[in-house]
N, C-alpha and C positions, 0 to 999 in steps of 0.2 A: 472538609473537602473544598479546594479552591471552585470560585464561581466557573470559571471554564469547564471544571470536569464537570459540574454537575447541570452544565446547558449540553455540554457533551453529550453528558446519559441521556437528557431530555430529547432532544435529537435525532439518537445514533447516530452520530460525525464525532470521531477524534482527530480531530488537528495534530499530527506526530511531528511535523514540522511546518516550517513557513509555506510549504511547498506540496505537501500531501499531508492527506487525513486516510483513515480508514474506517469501515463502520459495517451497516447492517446492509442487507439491502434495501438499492432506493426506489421504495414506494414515491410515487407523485410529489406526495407532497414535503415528502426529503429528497426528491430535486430541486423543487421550488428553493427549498435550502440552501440545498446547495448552490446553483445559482447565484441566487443572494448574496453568499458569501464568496462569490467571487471563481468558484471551481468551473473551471473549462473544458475537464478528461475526465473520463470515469471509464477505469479498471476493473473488470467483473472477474474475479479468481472462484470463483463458486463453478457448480456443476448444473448448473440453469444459465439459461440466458438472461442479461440484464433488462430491467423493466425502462431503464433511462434507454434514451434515443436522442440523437442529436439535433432530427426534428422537435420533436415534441417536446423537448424539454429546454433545446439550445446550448448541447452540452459541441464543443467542436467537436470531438473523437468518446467514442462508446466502442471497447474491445472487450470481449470474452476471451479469454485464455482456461478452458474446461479444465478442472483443479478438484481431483476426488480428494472427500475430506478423511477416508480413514485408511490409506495408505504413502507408500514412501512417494513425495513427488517423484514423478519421472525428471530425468535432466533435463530433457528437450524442452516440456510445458513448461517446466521454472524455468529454465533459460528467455524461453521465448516471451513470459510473464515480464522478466528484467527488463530484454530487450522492448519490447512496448513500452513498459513505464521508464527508461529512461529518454525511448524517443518523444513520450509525452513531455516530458520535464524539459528538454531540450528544445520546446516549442519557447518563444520570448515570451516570458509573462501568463505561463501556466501553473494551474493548481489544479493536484492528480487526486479525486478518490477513489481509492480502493475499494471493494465490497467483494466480499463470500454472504454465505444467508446471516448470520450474525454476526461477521465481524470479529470474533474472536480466536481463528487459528488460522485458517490460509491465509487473509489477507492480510495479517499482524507477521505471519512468519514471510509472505513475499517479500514486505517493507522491511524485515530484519533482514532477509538474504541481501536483496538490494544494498541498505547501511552497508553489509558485511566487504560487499561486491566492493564497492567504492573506498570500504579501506577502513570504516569504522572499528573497530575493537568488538567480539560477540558480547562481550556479557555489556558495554556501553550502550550496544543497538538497543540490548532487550531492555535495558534500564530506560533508556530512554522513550519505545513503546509504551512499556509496561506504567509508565508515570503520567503518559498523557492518556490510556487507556487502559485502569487497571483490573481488567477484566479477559485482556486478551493474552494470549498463550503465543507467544513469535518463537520459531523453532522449535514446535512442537515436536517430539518422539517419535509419533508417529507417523511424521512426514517428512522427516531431514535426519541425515546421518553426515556421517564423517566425507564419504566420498562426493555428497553433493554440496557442502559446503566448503571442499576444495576445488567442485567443477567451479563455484560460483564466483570464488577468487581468481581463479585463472580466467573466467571471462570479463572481469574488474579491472585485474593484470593490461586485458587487449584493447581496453576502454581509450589507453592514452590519456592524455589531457581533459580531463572537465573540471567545471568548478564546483570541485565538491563540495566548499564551504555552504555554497548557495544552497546545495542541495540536502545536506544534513545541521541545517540549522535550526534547533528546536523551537516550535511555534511560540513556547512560554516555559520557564523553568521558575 
């Protein structure tokens, strides 16, 4: 196991790209982490509210996006999940962490819809995920079908211009 995954484990922060990680949730002292390393957003896709705050921790933006884990996302929540995280991304010199309570299937399959949204290839996304956090489940079954992953292209489609490279550039292969 390369040394990244397993500071990863140690953690819970997966780095999925240069530009977002995904993980557990952030107790205190995996803000402090985070922080540290540089993260400035943090995206709560879980059905709790997040424990990070932008006071107390100095994260810039702390959103909820309420994300039940054992059914089919609704469109609107995913959508509106995207749309957050890409306005996060589009802040200059932002770094986005995702969190649900573990880490391992909302937040893993938002950061796949997003990839998907932006043009990446599915089974590329999940490969991609899946290598820097191989533990989590992106595109789960039980939360994504056929018609919300052509709602999520078509709103990728209305995106226009950004610089996807930036944005799906893997942290370490």
């Amino acid at each position: 196991m390369r040394p990244e995954t397993i500071q990863a484990f140690q953690e819970g922060v997966f780095p999925v790209t240069t530009r977002i990680a995904i993980g557990r949730f952030p107790a205190p002292r995996r803000c402090a982490y985070l922080i540290e390393q540089g993260y400035t957003h943090v995206l709560n896709v879980s059905d709790a509210p997040s424990l990070a705050s932008t006071v107390d921790a100095g994260f810039a933006e702390v959103r909820d996006v309420c994300i039940d884990d054992c059914l089919r996302m609704p469109t609107k929540d995913t959508l509106d999940a995207l749309g957050t995280l890409h306005g996060m991304l589009n802040v200059p010199g932002s770094k986005v962490y995702l969190h649900c309570i573990a880490g391992q299937v909302r937040s893993p399959t938002i950061v796949w819809l997003y990839l998907v949204g932006v043009g990446m290839e599915e089974i590329a996304a999940k490969q991609m995920i899946t290598e820097h956090c191989p533990d989590a489940q992106p595109g789960h079954e039980t939360l994504v079908d056929a018609r919300l992953i052509a709602s999520v292209q078509q709103w990728g489609q209305k995106l226009g211009y950004i610089d996807r490279e930036s944005l799906i550039q893997p942290t370490f292969s």
